[in-house]
Every structure is written in structure tokens, then in C-alpha cells.
C-alpha positions as CSV (number, residue, x, y, z in Angstrom):
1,X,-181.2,155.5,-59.8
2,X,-184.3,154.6,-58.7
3,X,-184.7,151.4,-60.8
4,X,-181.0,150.2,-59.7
5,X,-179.5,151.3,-62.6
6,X,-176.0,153.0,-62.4
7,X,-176.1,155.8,-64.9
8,X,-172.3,156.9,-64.1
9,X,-171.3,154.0,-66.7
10,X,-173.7,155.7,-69.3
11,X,-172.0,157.9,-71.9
12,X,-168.4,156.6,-71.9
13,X,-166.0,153.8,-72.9
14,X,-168.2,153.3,-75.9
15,X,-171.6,153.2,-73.6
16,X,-174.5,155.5,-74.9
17,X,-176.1,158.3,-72.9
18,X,-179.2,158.9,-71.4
19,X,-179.9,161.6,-74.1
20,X,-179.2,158.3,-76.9
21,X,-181.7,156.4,-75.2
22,X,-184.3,159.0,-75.0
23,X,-183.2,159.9,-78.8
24,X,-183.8,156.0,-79.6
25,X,-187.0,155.7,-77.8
26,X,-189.2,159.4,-78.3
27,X,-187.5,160.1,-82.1
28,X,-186.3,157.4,-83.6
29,X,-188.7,155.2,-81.8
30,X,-186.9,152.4,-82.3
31,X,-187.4,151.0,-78.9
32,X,-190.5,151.1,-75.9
33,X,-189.3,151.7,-72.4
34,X,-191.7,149.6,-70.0
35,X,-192.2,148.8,-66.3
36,X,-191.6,151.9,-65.3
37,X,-194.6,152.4,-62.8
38,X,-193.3,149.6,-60.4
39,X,-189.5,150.4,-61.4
40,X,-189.1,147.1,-63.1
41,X,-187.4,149.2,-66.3
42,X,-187.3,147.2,-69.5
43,X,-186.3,148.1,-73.3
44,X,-188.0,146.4,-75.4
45,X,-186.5,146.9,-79.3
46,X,-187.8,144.9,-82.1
47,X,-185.1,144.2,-85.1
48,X,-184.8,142.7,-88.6
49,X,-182.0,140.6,-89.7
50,X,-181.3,140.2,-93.6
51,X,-179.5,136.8,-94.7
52,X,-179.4,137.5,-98.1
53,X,-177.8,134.3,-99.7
54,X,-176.8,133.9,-103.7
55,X,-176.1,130.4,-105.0
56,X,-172.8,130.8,-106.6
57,X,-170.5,127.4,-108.2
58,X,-173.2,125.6,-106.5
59,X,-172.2,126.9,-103.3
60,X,-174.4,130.0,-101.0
61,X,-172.7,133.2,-100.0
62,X,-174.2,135.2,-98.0
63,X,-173.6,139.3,-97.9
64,X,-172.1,140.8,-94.3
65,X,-171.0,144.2,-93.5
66,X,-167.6,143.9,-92.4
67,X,-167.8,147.6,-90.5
68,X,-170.3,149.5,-88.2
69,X,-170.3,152.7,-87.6
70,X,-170.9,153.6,-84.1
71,X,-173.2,156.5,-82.9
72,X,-170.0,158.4,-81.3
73,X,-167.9,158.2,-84.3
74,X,-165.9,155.5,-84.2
75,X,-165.8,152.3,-86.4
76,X,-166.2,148.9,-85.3
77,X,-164.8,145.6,-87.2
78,X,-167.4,143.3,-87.2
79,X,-169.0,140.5,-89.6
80,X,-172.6,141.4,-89.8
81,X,-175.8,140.3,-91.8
82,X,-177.7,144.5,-92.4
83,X,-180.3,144.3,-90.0
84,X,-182.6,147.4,-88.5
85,X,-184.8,148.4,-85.6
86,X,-188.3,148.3,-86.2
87,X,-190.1,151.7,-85.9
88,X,-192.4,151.4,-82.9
89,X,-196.3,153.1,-83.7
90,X,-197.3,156.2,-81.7
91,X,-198.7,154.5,-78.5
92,X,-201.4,155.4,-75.4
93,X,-200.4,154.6,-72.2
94,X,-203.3,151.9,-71.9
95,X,-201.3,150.2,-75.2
96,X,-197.9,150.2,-73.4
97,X,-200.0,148.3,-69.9
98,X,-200.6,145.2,-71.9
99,X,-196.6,144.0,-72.0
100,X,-198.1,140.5,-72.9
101,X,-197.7,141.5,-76.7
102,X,-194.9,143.6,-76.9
103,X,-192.7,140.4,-77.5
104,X,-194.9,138.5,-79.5
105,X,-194.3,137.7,-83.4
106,X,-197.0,139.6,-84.7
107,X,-197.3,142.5,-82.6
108,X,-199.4,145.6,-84.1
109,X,-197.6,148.1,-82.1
110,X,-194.4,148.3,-84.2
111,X,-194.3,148.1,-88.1
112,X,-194.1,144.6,-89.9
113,X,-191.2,143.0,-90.6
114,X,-191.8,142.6,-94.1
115,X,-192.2,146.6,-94.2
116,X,-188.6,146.6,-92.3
117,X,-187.0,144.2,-94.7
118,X,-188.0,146.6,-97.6
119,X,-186.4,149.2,-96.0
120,X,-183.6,147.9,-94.6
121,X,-182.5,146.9,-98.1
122,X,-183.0,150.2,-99.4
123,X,-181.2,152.1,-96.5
124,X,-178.5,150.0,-95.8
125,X,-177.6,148.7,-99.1
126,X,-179.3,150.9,-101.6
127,X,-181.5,148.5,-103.1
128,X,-184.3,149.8,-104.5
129,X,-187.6,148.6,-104.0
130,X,-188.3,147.7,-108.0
131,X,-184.7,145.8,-107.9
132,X,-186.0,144.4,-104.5
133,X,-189.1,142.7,-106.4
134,X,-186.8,142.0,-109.9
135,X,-183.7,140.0,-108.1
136,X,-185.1,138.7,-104.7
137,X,-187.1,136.1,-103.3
138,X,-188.1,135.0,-100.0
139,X,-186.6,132.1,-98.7
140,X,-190.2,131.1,-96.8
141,X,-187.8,127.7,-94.6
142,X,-185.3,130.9,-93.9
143,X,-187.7,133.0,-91.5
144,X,-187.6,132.5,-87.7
145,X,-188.4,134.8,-84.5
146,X,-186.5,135.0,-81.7
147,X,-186.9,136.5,-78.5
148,X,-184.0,137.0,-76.7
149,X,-185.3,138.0,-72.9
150,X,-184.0,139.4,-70.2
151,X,-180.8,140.8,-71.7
152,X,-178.2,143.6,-70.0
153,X,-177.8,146.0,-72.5
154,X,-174.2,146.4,-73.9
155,X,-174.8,150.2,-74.8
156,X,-176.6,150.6,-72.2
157,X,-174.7,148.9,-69.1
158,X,-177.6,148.2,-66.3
159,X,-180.8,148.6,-68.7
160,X,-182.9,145.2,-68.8
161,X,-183.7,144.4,-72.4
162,X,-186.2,142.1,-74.8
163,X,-184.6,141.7,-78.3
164,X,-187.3,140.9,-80.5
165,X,-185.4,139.6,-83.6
166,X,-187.3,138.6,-87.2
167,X,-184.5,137.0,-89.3
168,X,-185.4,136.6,-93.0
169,X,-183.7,134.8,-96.0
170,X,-183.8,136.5,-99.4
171,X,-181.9,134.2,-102.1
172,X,-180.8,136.1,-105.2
173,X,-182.8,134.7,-108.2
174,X,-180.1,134.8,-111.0
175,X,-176.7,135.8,-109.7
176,X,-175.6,136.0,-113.1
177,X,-177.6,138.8,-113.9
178,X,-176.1,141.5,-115.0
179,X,-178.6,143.6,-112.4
180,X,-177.3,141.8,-109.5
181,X,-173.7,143.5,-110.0
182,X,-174.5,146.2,-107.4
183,X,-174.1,143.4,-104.8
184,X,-171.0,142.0,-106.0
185,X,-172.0,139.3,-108.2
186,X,-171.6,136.5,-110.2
187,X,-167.9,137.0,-108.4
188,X,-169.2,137.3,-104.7
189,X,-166.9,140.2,-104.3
């Protein structure tokens, strides 16, 4: 309450809790809380989004989830490239003073993207790392980052937050492989 933020919205009507946040940030670590010495409270969370296209008929597809699965159980319909929070590194407070490169590209406080790619395709997908390396390149054209600044949190109504967002392309080298099937192809299905 002390930062503005009304809590009494936390924890219902599909809003997390103060316990999800402090499981996100201290376990998971998949986010940094900042500013909270002058009460100017801001979530910082760094992600990786996965286009992962395959030419097929001369045409790209690229893979989405159609479902989420929320952290309270229920299921949301949604049309989604996988993507993951990067794990944030154990930090000092003297770290966590210098905000300047929490939102950068290359910021050595949280692990790399290309770390996070590997393991987003393996967690979320089940891809291997050795069928990672066989049937996927890099698209080098298909990599931006993005910071989104400044943002109200959806799941967390009141709470000030910096997406960080590394979006990578990985093309599928021979959809007609029959390696690839695990992904739905040649068919796209």
C-alpha cells in the first residue's frame, strides 16, 4: 500500500497473489522487483519468444499453442508462439542499484537468450537438444528485442512492469524429414 498499489484486486478474478509474485521473483526467479527504496516499485521480467517457421508448398507456417494453462487451474484459449521467462542470476543489492541495465539487450544479470531458446524448446515442446541442432536453424533477419516499458501488469493489477522480450526465428531445415514429424510435419498439422 505504500507504493499505491491496491492489493485487494490481487488474488481473484484471474489476478495472481502476492504469494505468486514472491513465488515468481525469490524461486522461480523469473522476474527482479526494483525501486523499492523510494517506492517507485517496478517488475522487471525478461522473456523469450519462439517463431519457429517451416516452409511448407512454398508457403511458411509457423507453430502456436492454441491453449495456456493458467497458474490457478484454469485454461485459456489463446494463439501463442511458446515463449519463457528468463531465469534472473542470484544478485547483491549493489547489482540490483544500477537499473540502467536491467532492460538492456545484453544484460549479464539473467541468462542468455540463446540458453532460453534451448530450453524453451525442450520444456515446452519436448525437443530435445540433439533434434534442436539436427532440424533447426536460426533465422539470424528473425531476431529483434523489445522493450516494452512502463506496463500495468494484467496478473498483477497496479504493479509497474518492463517486459524485456528477445523474439527469435528458428526455420525447420527439411520439413520433409521424417524427424520433423514430432512437430506435425510435412502436413503442418
Amino acid at each position: 500500500r505504500k507504493a499505491g498499489i491496491d492489493l485487494s484486486k490481487w488474488g481473484c478474478g484471474g489476478a495472481k497473489s502476492v504469494e505468486h509474485l514472491f513465488w515468481e521473483t525469490y524461486q522461480q526467479r523469473g522476474c527482479i522487483i526494483t525501486g523499492m527504496a523510494d517506492n517507485r516499485i517496478k517488475r522487471v521480467t525478461r522473456l523469450v519468444k519462439i517463431r519457429l517457421v517451416a516452409e511448407i508448398a512454398g508457403v511458411d507456417h509457423m507453430l502456436f499453442s492454441r491453449m495456456q494453462f493458467m497458474h490457478d487451474g484454469q485454461t485459456v484459449e489463446r494463439k501463442q508462439v511458446p515463449l519463457r521467462k528468463l531465469t534472473w542470476k542470484e544478485m547483491t543489492d549493489e547489482e540490483l542499484k544500477d537499473n540502467s541495465v536491467l532492460c538492456q539487450a545484453d544484460c549479464s544479470l539473467v541468462e542468455s537468450w540463446k540458453t532460453g531458446c534451448k530450453k524453451t524448446l525442450e520444456e515446452r515442446l519436448g525437443l530435445p537438444r540433439a533434434w534442436q541442432e539436427k532440424h533447426l536453424v536460426e533465422d539470424e533477419e528473425g531476431q529483434r528485442f523489445v522493450l516494452e516499458d512502463n506496463i500495468q501488469s494484467g496478473g498483477y493489477p497496479g504493479l509497474n512492469t518492463a517486459y524485456c522480450i528477445h523474439e527469435v526465428t528458428f526455420r525447420v531445415r527439411d520439413p520433409e524429414h521424417s524427424g520433423v514429424q514430432v512437430i506435425g510435419l510435412p502436413e503442418g498439422q
